[in-house]
C-alpha positions in Angstrom: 42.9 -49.4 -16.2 46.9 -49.8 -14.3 45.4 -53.1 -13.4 44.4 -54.0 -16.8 47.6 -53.1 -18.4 49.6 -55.0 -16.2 47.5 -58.6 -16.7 48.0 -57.6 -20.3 51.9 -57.2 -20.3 52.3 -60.4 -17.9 50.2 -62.0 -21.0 51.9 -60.7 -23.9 55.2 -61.8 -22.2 54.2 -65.6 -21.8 53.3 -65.4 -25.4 56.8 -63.8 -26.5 58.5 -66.8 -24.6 56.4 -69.2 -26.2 56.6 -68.1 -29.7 60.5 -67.7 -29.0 60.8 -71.2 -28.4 58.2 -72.7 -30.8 59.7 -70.4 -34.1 63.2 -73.0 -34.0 60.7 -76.1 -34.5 59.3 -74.3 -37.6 63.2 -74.5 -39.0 63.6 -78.3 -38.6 65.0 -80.2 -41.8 65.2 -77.2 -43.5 68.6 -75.0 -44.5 68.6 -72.8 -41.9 67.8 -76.0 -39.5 70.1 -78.5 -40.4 73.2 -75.4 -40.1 75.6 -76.0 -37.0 76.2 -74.2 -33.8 78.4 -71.8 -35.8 76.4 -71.1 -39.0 73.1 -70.3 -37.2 73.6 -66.5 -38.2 70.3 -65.8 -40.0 68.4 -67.4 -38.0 69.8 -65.5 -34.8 68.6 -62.3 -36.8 65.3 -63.2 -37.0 64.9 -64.1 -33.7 66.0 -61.4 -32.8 62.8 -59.8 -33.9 61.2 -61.4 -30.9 63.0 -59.6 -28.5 65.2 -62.5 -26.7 68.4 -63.0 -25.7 71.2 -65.7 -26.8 70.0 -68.4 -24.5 66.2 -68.6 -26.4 68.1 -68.7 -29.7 70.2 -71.3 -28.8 67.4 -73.2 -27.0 65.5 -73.0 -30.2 68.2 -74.7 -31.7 67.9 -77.6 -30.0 65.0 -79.9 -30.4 61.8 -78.9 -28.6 58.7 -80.4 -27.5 56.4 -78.3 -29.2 57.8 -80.0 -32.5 56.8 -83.1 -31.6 53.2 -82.3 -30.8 50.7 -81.0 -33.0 48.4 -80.0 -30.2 50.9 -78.0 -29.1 51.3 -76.6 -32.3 47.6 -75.9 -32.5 47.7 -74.2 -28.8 50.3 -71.9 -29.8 48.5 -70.9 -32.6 45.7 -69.8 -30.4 47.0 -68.3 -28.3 48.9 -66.0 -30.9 45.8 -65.5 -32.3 43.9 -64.5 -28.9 46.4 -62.4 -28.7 45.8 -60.5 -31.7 42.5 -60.0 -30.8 43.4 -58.6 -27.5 45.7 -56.1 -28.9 42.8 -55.1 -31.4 40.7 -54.8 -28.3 43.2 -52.5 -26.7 43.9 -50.6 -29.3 40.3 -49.6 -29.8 40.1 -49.1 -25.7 43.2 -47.1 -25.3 41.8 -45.0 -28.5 38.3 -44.6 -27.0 39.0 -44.0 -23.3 41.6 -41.6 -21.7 42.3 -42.5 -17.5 45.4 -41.4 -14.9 45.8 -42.9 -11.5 46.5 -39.4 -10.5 42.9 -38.8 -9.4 41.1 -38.7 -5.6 38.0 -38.4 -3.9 37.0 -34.8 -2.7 34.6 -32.8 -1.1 33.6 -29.7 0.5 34.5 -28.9 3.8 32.8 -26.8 6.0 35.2 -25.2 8.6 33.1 -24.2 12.6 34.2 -22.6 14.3 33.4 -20.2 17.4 32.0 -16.3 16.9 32.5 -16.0 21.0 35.6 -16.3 23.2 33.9 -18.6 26.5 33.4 -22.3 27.7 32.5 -25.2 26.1 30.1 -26.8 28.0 28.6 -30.0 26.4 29.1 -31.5 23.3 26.5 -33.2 21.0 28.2 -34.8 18.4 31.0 -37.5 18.4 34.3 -37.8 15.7 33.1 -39.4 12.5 29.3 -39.0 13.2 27.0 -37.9 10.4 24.7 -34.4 11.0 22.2 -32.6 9.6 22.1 -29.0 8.6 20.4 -27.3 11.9 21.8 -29.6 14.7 23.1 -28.6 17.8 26.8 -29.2 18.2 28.1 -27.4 20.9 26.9 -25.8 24.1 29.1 -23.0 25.3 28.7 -21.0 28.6 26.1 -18.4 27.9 25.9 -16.6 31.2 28.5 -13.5 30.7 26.1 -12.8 27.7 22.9 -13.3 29.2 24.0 -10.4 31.9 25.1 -8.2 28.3 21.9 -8.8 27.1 19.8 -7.8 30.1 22.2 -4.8 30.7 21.6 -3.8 26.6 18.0 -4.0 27.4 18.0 -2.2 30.5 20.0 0.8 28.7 17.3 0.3 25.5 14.5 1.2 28.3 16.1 4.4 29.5 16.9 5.3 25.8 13.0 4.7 25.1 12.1 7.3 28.1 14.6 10.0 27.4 13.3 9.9 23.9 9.6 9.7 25.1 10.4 13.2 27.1 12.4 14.7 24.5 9.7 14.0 22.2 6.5 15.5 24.4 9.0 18.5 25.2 9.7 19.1 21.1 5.8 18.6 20.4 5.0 20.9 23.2 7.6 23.8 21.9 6.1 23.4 18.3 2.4 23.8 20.2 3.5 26.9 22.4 5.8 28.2 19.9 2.3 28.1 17.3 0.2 30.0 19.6 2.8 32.5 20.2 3.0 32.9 16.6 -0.8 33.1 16.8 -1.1 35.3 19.2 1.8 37.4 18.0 0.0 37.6 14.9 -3.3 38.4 16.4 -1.9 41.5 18.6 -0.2 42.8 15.1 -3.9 42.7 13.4 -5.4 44.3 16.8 -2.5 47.0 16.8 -3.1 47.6 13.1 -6.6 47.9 13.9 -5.9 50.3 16.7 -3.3 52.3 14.6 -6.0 52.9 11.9 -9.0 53.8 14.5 -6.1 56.3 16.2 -5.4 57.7 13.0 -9.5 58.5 12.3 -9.9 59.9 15.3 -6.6 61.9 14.1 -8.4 63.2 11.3 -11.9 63.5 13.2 -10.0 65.8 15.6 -8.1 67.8 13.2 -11.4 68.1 11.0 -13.4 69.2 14.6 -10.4 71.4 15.5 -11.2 73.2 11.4 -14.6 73.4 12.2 -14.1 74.9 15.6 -11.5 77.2 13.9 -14.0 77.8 11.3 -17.1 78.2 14.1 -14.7 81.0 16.0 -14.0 83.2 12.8 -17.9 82.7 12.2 -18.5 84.0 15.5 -15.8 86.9 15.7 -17.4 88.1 12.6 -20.7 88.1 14.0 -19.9 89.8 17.2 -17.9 92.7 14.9 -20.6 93.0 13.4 -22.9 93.0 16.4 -20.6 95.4 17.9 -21.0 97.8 14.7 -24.9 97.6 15.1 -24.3 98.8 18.7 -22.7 101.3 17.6 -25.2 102.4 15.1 -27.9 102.0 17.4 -26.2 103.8 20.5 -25.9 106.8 17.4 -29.4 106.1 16.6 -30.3 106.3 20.3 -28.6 109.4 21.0 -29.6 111.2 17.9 -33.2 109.7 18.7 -32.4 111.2 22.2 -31.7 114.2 21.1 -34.4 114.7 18.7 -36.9 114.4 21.6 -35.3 116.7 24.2 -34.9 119.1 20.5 -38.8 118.5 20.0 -39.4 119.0 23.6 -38.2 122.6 23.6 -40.2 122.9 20.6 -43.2 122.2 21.8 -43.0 123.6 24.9 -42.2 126.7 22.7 -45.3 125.3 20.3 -43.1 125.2 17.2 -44.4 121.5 16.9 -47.2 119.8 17.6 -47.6 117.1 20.4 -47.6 114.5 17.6 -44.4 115.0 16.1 -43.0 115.5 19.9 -44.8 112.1 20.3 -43.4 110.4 17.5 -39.6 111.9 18.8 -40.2 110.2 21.8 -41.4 106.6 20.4 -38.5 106.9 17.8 -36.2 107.7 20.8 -37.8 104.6 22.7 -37.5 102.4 19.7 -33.7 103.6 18.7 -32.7 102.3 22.7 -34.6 99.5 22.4 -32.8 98.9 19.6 -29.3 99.9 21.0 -30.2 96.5 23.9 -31.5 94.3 21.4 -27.6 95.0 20.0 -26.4 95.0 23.0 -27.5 91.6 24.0 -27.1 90.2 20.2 -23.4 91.3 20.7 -23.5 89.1 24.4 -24.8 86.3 22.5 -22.1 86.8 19.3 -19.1 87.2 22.1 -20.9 84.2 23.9 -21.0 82.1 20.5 -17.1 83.1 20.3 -16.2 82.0 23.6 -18.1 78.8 22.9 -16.2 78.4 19.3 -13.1 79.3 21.0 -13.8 76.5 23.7 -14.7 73.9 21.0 -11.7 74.7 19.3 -9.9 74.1 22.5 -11.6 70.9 22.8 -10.7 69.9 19.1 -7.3 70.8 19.9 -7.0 68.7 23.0 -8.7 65.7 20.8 -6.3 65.8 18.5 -3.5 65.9 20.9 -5.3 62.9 22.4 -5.9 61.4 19.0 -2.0 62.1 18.4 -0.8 60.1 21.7 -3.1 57.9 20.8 -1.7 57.0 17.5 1.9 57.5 19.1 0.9 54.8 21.4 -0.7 52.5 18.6 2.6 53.0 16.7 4.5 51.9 19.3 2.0 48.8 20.2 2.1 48.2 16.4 5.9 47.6 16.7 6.0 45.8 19.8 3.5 43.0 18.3 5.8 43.3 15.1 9.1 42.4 17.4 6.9 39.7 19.0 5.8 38.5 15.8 9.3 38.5 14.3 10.5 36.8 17.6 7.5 34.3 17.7 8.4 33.8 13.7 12.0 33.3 14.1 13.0 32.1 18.1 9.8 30.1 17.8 11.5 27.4 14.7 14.7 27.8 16.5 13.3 26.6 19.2 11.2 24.0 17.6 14.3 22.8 15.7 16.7 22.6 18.8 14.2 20.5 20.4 13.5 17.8 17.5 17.2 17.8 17.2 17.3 16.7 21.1 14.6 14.2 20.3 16.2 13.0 17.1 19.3 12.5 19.0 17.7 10.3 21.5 16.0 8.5 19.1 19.8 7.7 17.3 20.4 7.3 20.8 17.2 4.8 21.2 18.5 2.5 17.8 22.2 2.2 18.8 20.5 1.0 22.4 18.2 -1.5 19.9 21.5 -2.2 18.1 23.3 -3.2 21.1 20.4 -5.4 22.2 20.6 -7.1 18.7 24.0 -7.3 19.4 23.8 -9.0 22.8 21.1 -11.2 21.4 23.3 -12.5 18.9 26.2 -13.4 20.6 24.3 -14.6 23.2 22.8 -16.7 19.8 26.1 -17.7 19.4 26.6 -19.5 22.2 24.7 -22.3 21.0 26.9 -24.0 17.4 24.7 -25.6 14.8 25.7 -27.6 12.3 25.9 -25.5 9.1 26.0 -28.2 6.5 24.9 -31.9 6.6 27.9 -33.8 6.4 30.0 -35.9 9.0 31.8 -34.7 11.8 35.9 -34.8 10.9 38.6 -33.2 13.0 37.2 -32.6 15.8 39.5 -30.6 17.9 37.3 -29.3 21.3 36.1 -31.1 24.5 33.9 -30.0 27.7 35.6 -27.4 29.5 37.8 -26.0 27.1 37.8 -22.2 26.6 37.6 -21.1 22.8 38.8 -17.9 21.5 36.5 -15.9 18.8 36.7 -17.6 15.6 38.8 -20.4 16.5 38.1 -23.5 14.6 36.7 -26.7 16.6 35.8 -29.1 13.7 35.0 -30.3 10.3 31.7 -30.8 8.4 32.1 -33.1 5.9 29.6 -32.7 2.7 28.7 -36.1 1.5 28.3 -34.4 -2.2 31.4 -36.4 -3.1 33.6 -35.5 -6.1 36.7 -36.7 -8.4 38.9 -34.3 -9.5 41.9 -36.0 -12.1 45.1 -34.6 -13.3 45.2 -35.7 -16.6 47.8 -35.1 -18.9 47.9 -32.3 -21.6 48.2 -34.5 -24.4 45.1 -36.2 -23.1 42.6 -33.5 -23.1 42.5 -33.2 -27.2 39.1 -34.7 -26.8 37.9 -34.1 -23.9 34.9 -32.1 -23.1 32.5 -31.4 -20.5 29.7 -33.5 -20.5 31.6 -36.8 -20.8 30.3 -40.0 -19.3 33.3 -41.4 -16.8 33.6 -44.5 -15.3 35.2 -44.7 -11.5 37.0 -47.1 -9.9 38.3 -46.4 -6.0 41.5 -47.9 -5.2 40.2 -49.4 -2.0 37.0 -50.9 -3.3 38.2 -52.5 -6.9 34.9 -54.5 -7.3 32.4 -51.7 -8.0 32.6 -49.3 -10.7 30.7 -45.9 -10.2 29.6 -43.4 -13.2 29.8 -40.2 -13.4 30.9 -37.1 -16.3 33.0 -34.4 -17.0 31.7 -31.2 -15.0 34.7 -28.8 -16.2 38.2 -29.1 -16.5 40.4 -26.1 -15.1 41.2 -23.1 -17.2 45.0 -23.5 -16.2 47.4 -26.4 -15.4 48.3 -27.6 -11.7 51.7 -25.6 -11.7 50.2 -22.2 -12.5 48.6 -21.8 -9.1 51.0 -23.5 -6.9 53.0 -21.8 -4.3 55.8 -21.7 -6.4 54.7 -21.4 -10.0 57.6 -22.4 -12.8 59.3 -19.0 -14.7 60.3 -20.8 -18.0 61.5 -17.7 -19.2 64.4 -17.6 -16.3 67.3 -19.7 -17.1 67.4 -23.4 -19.0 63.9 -24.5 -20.3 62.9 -27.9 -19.8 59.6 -29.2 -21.6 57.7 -30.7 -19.1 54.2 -32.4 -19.9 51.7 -30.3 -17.9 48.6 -31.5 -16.0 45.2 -30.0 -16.0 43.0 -30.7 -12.6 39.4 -32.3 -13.9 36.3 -32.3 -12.1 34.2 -35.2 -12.5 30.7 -36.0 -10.9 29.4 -38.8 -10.1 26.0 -39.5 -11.3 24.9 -42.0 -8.6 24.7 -42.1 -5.2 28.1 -43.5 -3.7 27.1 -46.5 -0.6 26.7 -45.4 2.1 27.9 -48.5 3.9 31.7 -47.6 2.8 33.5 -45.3 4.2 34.5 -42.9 1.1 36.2 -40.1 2.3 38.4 -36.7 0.7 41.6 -38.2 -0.6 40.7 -41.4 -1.5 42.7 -42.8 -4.8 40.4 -43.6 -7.4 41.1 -44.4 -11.4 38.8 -42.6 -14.4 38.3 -43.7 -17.7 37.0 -40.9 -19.5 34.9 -42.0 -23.0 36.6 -39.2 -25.0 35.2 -41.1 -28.5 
């Protein structure tokens, strides 16, 4: 558009010089024409209007060429007129389009750079040279992390076996501390079991020992009264006794009669037979009283055995209790402490994994890959050099080229996003790219620079802002040039 401008003002000033020295002609035989050096006032005024100096007005004075040729004439007149049409035609451009020669080429830049301190060790790519996203770009040493990697791994493997043990010993706890539990359990129920049977035979003993208590009082009772049938009968017997040796006399003397001494003497046999069949019915009671007394002794010693018995089930009762409580309580701690050891090793076991990742990926590292597609730029590394960690060793390039134009803030009234742009680059005038307005920046130039302005500290000065602009292009640029970041270029933004 500078370019355009320029042709125009070189134009419009060859007409101005032109007309300047063709208006005199027009004065010729008239009043103002036929005046002198020194009454050529007026007609100094009105060429004044044209802009000149003294020497075109008195130039026009004198006679001229152009008065005595009619073509002449006729040029002139087209040429004024051609110019009016051109000045229309501007008007309407300058009205429709808004463009700046602030403006250039950009692009994104993709920075690599190295994620290991070693070597460089071959290079794939040269300066300038166009990638793809994915190739190899540099080879660095990889042998210091090749021996990190196989030591990671090496440490990952005893990791895995401690936790392997860890884990058989917590899973072999939880299995023994279960049948402890189990068994624990089981010798509660059998001491319960015991308890109860020691505490029938408790009450069978103490019911035998009543029985046998009962059985002895029985038998005492009997042999009393055995003993007071003996005593009848020996009374018998010896009144029987001496009833016979009475009758005797008597019937030796013949007071009685053989019968009735008989019948003396058969009650006298009968009252002694009597007196033994006491007698040994009072053995047998004393017998049955000495057998009650020895079952109650043997009661009483069953019981006592019954007692120790249930004593000792008691006691076996709390013993499986203490086990059961131990096997209940020790047996989780255990359990626990021993999953904690196996969940330790197995933390143990992923930071191992982790440092293997680790090793992996910086030995990863040592090979660079182009990031972006682009072209190489800046290129700042050869064989043999050591790199630090993240130091930068060139510049990809995107090819997604971009404009981005300062414009003026009196010339974004119109301007929207969206707007068709045409672009011309300073160092390849003959072709003319399009493109639009992506977005213009919510905020001029000077408000994010280092050094923003703080009007409201000392004198104000009214500066016209600019506004950075991106525009896109919407074809592809040729690739046969070589368009680069910072290129000038010149917009003309159809704002109308």
């Amino acid at each position: 558009m500078s370019i355009r401008i320029k042709q125009f003002q070189r134009f419009e000033e060859s007409i101005h010089i032109r007309v300047s020295s063709f208006l005199p002609t027009l004065f010729v035989g008239s009043p103002i024409g036929d005046r002198k050096n020194g009454e050529n006032k007026g007609v100094g005024e009105a060429l004044e209007v044209g802009g000149k100096g003294s020497e075109l007005v008195e130039a026009g004075w004198r006679r001229s060429l152009f008065g005595r040729s009619p073509v002449l004439l006729r040029i002139g007149a087209g040429l004024i007129f051609g110019g009016l049409i051109f000045g229309i035609w501007y008007y309407l451009h300058a009205r429709a389009y808004e463009s700046t020669d602030d403006a250039t080429i950009e692009a994104y830049v993709t920075q690599v750079a190295s994620r290991v301190a070693t070597n460089v060790v071959r290079l794939h790519v040269t300066e300038n040279q166009l990638v793809k996203a994915g190739d190899l770009l540099i080879d660095l040493d990889p042998r210091d992390f090749e021996a990190r990697l196989s030591e990671a791994r090496a440490a990952l493997q005893v990791a895995e076996a401690r936790e392997r043990s860890a884990q058989a010993t917590a899973d072999h706890t939880s299995v023994a501390a279960q049948g402890d539990l189990e068994e624990a359990s089981s010798v509660v129920n059998a001491s319960k079991a015991a308890l109860e049977n020691a505490r029938a035979q408790v009450t069978g003993a103490s019911e035998r020992e009543q029985r046998a208590r009962s059985a002895v009082k029985a038998a005492e009772a009997a042999a009393q009264q055995a003993k007071a049938q003996i005593v009848a009968a020996e009374a018998e017997a010896v009144r029987a006794s001496d009833d016979v040796k009475r009758y005797q006399r008597l019937y030796v003397q013949g007071v009685v009669s053989r019968q009735q001494w008989d019948q003396a003497t058969a009650m006298s046999k009968m009252a002694d037979a009597r007196r033994a069949a006491e007698l040994e019915q009072r053995s047998a009671a004393q017998a049955q009283v000495d057998m009650a007394r020895a079952g109650v002794s043997n009661a009483v010693a069953e019981r006592r055995q019954a007692e120790s018995q249930l004593r000792q089930a008691q006691a076996q009762l709390r013993l499986a209790r203490g086990r059961l409580t131990g096997a209940s309580t020790g047996g989780p701690h255990q359990v626990k402490a021993s999953q904690e050891q196996a969940s330790s090793l197995s933390g143990s076991v992923e930071q191992a994994r982790a440092n293997v990742t680790a090793a992996e990926l910086r030995l990863g590292y040592t090979k660079i890959f182009a990031p972006v597609s682009g072209r190489v730029t800046g290129k700042l590394v050869q064989v043999g050099n050591y790199v630090g960690e993240g130091q930068e060793l060139m510049a990809i390039v995107r090819q997604d080229f971009y404009v981005t134009a300062n414009y003026k803030e009196t010339q974004l009234r119109f301007m929207r996003p969206g707007q068709q742009v045409y672009v011309s680059i300073d160092s390849f005038p003959g072709k003319v790219y399009r493109g639009h307005v992506d977005s213009i920046q919510c905020g001029s130039g000077s408000v994010f620079s280092l050094l923003p302005p703080e009007n409201a500290a000392g004198n104000f000065v009214k500066v016209v802002q600019r506004f950075p602009v991106k525009i896109v292009f919407d074809e592809p640029l040729d690739p046969s040039l070589p368009i680069g970041p910072g290129m000038s270029v010149q917009p003309e933004v159809r704002v109308r």
